[in-house]
C-alpha positions as CSV (number, residue, x, y, z in Angstrom):
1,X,0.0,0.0,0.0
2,X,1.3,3.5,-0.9
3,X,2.2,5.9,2.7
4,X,-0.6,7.8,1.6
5,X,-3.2,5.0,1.6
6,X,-1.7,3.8,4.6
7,X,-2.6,6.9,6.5
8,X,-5.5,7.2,5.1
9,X,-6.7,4.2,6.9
10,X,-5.8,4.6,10.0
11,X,-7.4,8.4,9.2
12,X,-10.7,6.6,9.3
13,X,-10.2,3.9,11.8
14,X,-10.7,6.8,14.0
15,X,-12.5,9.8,12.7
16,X,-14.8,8.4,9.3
17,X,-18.2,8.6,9.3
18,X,-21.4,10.4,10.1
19,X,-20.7,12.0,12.3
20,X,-16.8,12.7,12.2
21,X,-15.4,9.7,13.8
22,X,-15.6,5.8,13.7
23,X,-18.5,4.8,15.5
24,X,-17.7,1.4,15.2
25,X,-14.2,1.8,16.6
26,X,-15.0,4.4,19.6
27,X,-17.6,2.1,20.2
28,X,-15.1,-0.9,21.1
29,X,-12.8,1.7,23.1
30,X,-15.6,2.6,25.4
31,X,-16.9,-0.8,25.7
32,X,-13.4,-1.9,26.9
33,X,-13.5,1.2,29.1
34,X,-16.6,0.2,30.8
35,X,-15.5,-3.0,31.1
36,X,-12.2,-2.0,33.5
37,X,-14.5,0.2,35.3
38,X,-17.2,-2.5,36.7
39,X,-14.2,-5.3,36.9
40,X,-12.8,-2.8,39.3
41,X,-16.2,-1.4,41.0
42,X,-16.9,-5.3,41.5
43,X,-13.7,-6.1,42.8
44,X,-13.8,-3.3,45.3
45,X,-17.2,-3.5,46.6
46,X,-16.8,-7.3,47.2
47,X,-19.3,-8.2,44.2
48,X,-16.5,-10.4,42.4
49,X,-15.3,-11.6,45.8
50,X,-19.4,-13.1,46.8
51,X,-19.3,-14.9,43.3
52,X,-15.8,-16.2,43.0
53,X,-16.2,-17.5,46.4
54,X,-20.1,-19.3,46.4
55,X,-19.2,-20.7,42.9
56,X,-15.9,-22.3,44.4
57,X,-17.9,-23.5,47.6
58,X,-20.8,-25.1,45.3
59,X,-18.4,-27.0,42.9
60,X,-17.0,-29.7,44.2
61,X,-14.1,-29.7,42.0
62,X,-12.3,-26.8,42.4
63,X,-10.8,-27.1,38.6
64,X,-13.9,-26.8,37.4
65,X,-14.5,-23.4,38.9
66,X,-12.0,-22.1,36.9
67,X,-13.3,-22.9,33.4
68,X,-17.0,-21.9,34.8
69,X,-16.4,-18.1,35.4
70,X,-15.1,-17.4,32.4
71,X,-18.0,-19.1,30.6
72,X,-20.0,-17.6,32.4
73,X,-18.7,-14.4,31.5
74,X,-18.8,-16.0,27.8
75,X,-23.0,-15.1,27.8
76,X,-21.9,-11.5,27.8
77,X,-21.7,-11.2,24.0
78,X,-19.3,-7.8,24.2
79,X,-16.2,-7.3,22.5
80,X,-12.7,-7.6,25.5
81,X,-15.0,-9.8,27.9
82,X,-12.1,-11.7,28.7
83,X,-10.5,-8.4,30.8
84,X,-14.3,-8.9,32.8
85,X,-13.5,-12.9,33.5
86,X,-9.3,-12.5,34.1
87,X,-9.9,-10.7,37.6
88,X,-11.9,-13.3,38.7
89,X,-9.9,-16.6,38.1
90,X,-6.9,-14.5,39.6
91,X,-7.3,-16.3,43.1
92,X,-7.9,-19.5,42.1
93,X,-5.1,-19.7,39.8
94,X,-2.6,-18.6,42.2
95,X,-4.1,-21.3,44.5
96,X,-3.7,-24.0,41.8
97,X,-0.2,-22.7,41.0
98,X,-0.9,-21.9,37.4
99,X,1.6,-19.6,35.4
100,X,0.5,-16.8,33.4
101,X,-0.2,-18.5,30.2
102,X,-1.8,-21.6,32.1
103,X,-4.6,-18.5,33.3
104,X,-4.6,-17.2,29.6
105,X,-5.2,-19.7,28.3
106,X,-8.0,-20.7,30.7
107,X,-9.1,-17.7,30.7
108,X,-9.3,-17.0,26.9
109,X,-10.6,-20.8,25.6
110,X,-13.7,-20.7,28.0
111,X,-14.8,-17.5,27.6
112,X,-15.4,-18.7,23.8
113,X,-16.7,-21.9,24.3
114,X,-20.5,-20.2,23.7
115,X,-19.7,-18.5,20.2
116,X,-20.6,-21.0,17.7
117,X,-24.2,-21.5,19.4
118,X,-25.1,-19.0,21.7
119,X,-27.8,-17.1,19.7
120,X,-26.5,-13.8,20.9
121,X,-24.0,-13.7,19.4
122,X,-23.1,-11.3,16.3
123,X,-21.2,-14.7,14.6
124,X,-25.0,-16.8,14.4
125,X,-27.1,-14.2,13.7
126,X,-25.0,-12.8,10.8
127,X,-24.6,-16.2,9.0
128,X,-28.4,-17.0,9.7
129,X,-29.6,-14.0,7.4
130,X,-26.5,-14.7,4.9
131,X,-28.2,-18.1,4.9
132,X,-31.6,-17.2,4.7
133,X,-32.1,-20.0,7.6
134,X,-33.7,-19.9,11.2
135,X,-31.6,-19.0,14.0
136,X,-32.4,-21.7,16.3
137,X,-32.3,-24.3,13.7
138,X,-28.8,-23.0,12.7
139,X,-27.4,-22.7,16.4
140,X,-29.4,-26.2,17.2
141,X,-26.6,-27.7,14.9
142,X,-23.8,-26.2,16.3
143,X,-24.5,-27.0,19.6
144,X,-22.0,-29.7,19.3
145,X,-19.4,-27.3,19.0
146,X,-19.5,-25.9,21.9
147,X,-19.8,-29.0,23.7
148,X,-16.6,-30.2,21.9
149,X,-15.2,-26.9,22.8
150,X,-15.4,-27.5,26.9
151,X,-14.5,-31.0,26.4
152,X,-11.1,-30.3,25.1
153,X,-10.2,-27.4,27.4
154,X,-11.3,-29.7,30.4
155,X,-9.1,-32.6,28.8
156,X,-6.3,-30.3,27.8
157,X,-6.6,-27.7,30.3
158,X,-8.7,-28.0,33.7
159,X,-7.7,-32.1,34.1
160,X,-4.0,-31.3,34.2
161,X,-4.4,-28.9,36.9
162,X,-4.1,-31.0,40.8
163,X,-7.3,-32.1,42.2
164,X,-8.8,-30.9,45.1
165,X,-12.3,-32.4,45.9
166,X,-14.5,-31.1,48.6
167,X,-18.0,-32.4,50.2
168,X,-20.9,-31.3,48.3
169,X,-23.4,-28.4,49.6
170,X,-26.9,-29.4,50.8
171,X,-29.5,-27.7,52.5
172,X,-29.0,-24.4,54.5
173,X,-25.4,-24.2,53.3
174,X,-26.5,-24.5,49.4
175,X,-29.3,-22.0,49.6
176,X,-26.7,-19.6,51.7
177,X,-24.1,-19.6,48.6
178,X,-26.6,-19.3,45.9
179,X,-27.7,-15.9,47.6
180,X,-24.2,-15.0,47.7
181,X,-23.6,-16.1,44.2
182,X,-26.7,-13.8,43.2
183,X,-25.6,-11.3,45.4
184,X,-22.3,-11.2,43.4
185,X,-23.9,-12.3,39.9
186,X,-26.6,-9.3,39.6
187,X,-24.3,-6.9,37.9
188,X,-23.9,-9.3,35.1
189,X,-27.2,-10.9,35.4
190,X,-28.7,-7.2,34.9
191,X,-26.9,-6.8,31.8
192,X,-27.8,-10.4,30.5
193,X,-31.3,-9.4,31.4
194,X,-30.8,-5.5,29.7
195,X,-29.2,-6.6,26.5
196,X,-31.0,-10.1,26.1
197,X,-34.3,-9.9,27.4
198,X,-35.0,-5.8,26.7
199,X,-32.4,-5.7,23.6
200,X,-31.0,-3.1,25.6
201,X,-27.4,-1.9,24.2
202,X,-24.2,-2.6,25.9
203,X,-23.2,0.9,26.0
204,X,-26.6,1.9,27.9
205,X,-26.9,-1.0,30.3
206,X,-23.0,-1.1,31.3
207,X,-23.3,2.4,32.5
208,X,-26.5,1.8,34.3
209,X,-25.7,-0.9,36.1
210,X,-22.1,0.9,36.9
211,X,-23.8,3.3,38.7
212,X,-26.3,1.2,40.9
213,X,-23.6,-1.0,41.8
214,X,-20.8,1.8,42.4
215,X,-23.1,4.6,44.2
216,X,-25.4,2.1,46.2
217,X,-21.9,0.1,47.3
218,X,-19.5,3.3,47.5
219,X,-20.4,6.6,47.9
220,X,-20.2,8.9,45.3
221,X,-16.6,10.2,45.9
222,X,-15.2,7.0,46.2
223,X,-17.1,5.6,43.1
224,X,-15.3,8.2,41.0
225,X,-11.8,7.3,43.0
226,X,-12.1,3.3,41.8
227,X,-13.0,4.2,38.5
228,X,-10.3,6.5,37.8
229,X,-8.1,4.0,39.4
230,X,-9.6,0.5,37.0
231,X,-9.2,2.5,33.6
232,X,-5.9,0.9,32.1
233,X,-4.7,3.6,29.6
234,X,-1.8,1.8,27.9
235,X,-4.2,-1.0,27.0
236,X,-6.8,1.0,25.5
237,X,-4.1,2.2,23.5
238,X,-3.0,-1.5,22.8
239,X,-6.7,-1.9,21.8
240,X,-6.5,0.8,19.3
241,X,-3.2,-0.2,17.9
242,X,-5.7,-3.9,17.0
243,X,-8.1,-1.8,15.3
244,X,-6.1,0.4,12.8
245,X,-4.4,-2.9,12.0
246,X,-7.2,-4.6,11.2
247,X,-8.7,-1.6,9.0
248,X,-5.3,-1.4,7.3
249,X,-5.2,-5.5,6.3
250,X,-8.9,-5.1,5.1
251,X,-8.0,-2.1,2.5
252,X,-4.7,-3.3,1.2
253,X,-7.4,-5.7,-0.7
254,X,-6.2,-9.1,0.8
255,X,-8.8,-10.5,2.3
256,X,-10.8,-9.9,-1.2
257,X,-7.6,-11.4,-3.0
258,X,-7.3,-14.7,-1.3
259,X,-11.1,-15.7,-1.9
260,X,-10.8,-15.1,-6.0
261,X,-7.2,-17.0,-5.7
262,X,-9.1,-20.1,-4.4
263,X,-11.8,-19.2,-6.7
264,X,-9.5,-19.2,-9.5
265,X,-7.7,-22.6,-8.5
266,X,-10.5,-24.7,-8.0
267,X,-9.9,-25.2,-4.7
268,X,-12.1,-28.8,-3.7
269,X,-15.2,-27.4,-1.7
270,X,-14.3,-29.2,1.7
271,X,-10.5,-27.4,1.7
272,X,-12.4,-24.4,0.4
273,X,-14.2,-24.6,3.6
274,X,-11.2,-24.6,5.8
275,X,-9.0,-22.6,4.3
276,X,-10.8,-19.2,3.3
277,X,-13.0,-18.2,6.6
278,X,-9.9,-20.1,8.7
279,X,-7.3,-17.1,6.9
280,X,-10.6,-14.3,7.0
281,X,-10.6,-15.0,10.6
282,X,-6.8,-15.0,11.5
283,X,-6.4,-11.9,9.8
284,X,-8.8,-10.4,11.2
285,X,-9.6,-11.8,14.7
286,X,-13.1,-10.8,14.4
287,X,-15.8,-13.1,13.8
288,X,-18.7,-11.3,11.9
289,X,-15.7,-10.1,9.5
290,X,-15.0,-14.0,8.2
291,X,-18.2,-14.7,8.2
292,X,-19.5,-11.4,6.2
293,X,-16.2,-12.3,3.7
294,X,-16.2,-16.2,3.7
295,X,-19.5,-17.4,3.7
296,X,-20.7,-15.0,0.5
297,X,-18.4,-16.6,-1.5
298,X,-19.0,-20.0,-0.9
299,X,-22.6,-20.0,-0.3
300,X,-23.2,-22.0,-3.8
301,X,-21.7,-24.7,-2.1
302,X,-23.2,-25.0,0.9
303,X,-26.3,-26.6,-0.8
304,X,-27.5,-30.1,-0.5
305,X,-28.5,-32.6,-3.7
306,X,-32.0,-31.4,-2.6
307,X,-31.3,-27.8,-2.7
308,X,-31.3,-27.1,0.7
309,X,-28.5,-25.6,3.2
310,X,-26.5,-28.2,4.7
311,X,-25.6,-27.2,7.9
312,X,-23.0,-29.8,8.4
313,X,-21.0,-27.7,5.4
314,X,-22.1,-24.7,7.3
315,X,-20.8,-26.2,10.8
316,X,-17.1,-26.8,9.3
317,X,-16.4,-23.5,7.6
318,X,-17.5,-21.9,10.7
319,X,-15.6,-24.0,12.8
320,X,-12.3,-23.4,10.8
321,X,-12.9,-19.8,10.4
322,X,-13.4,-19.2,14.3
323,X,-9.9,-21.6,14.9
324,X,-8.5,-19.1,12.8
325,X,-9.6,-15.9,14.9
326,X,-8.7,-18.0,18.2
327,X,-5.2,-18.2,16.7
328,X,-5.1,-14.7,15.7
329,X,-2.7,-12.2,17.6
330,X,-5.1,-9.2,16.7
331,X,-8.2,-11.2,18.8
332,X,-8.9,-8.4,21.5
333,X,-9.4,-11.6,23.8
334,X,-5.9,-12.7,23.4
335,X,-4.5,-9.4,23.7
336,X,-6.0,-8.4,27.1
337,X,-5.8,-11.5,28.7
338,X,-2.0,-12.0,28.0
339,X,-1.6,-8.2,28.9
340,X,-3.2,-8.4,32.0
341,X,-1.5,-11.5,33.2
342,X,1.9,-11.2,31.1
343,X,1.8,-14.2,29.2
344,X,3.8,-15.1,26.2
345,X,1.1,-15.6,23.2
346,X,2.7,-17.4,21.0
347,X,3.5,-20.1,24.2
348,X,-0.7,-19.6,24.8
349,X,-1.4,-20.4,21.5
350,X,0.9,-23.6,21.5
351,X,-1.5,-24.7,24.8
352,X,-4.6,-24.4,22.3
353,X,-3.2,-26.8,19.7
354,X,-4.8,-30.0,21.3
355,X,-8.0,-28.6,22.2
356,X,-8.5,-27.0,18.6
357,X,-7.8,-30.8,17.3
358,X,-10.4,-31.9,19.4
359,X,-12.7,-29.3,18.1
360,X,-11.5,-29.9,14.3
361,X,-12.5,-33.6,15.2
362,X,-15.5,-33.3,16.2
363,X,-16.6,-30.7,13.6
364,X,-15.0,-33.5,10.7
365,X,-17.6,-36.2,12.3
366,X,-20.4,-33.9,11.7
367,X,-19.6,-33.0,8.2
368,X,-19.0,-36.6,7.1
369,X,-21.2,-38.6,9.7
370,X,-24.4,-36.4,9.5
């Protein structure tokens, strides 16, 4: 790309648009923003504390507790939820002894693990109206998926962490720690509620329930203290550095140039389906991008003999195309969790080789067994 072009994009990374600057792009940043600010609102009024600690009492299996927060985190379909989820497996890794790309890793795989069928998701719903299918029969048979996706963190992730088993809860002591775990849940339960159940947006919700929880919990002068004090400037920055690369890689045209090279080869349809959203995605760590690029262009192919979608084609290029953007270094996800516990990525991403084959395995056995 010529200097000029170069500039030009990152020109309207930030400031295109209606209204004189990215909307898309400032939206992110202040997601992200928000996000530090109610990590460290919960953390300080004891909110994160309550449910770290009544989910760790109710599982008997302590390993387990540590893939479960983050997935629960995973229903909050908002870009950089893995910053929300990293605080909160901070105490239990250090009790397991984990390093800091054991808690990436962790961190990052099960905060995903809801993507390919939760139907909140920007992914689903994008590729059900390129498809011209119904959602739930489209996330119905990607289920597996996710299923596939716990079992191979647990196998290759949770399960080589030491045991610890502990009596089960009954009675008095099980109610007591589910009113704790509500007690420390609400904040994300309200937006879950807001954004699910109202179709409330992130950016009105997060605020909202910011406030309740800060001012009721705080005080107003100490509310604005803990703030100040969550808002991580250089990774914002880091954040931003993500974006204008990803608007840079999709003008330079090669996104657009790989599809008509396999176009023009004749690529067989199955590698076709691996190859192109798989690249999509790790070049641009974002899933509605691959699946906006990718699908398009092999949509012809995704027909059965009887002319209708076959979801089992469908399954596999999405599969391969979201390995990609779990393998890509420009995944917000991977960049604040390995920022905020100073983890090597590329020894991260060498920890996600087995479960990804476990994934691609299971994702093979639908195309060819169903």
């Amino acid at each position: 790309m010529p200097p000029l072009t170069v500039v030009q994009s990152v020109w309207n990374t930030t400031f295109s648009g209606e209204y004189y600057f990215n909307i898309d792009t400032w939206r992110v940043l202040l997601l992200v923003f928000l996000i530090m600010i109610l990590s460290g609102i919960m953390k300080e009024t004891g909110a994160m504390e309550d449910l770290v600690g009544s989910v760790r009492k109710m599982f008997v299996d302590n390993r387990f507790t540590i893939g479960a927060l983050p997935a629960m985190i995973g229903l909050l379909p908002m870009p950089g939820g893995a910053l929300f989820s990293a605080p909160m497996i901070e105490g239990l890794s250090d009790e397991a002894g984990l390093n800091a790309e054991d808690r990436t890793y962790l961190n990052y795989w099960f905060r995903h693990v809801w993507e390919y069928s939760y139907p909140m998701y920007p992914g689903p719903i994008l590729l059900a109206t390129i498809l011209h299918v119904q959602l739930n029969e489209l996330v119905r048979s990607m289920f597996p998926l996710s299923m596939a996706a716990i079992l191979g963190g647990s196998i290759f992730g949770l399960l080589r962490i030491p045991k610890h088993l502990k009596k089960g809860l009954k009675g008095r002591e099980l109610t007591e720690q589910l009113f704790m775990f509500l007690r420390g849940f609400w904040p994300v339960l309200l937006i879950i509620v807001g954004y699910v159940g109202f179709k409330i947006d992130f950016l009105y919700v997060l605020p909202v329930t910011i406030l309740i929880l800060g001012l009721t919990r705080l005080g107003y002068r100490k509310f604005l203290d803990v703030s100040w004090g969550s808002i991580n400037y250089q990774l914002i920055l880091t954040i931003y550095s993500v974006l204008v690369f990803k608007d840079i890689i999709n003008a330079s045209g090669a996104v657009d140039d790989l599809a008509k090279v396999f176009n023009e080869w004749g690529v067989p349809h199955v590698v076709l389906f691996i190859i192109l959203p798989m690249l999509i995605g790790y070049l641009t760590g974002i899933t509605h991008s691959y699946v906006s690029v990718a699908f398009p262009l092999i949509l012809p192919f995704l027909f059965d003999s009887s002319g209708n979608i076959d979801f089992s084609s469908v399954q596999l290029a999405y599969t391969w195309g979201f390995i990609g953007i779990m393998f890509s270094p420009v995944h917000l996800c991977i960049m604040l969790s390995a920022k905020y516990y100073g983890a090597d990525i590329t020894k991260v991403f060498r920890m996600m080789i087995l479960p990804s084959l476990v994934l691609a395995a299971v994702s093979f056995a639908l195309y060819y067994f169903t």
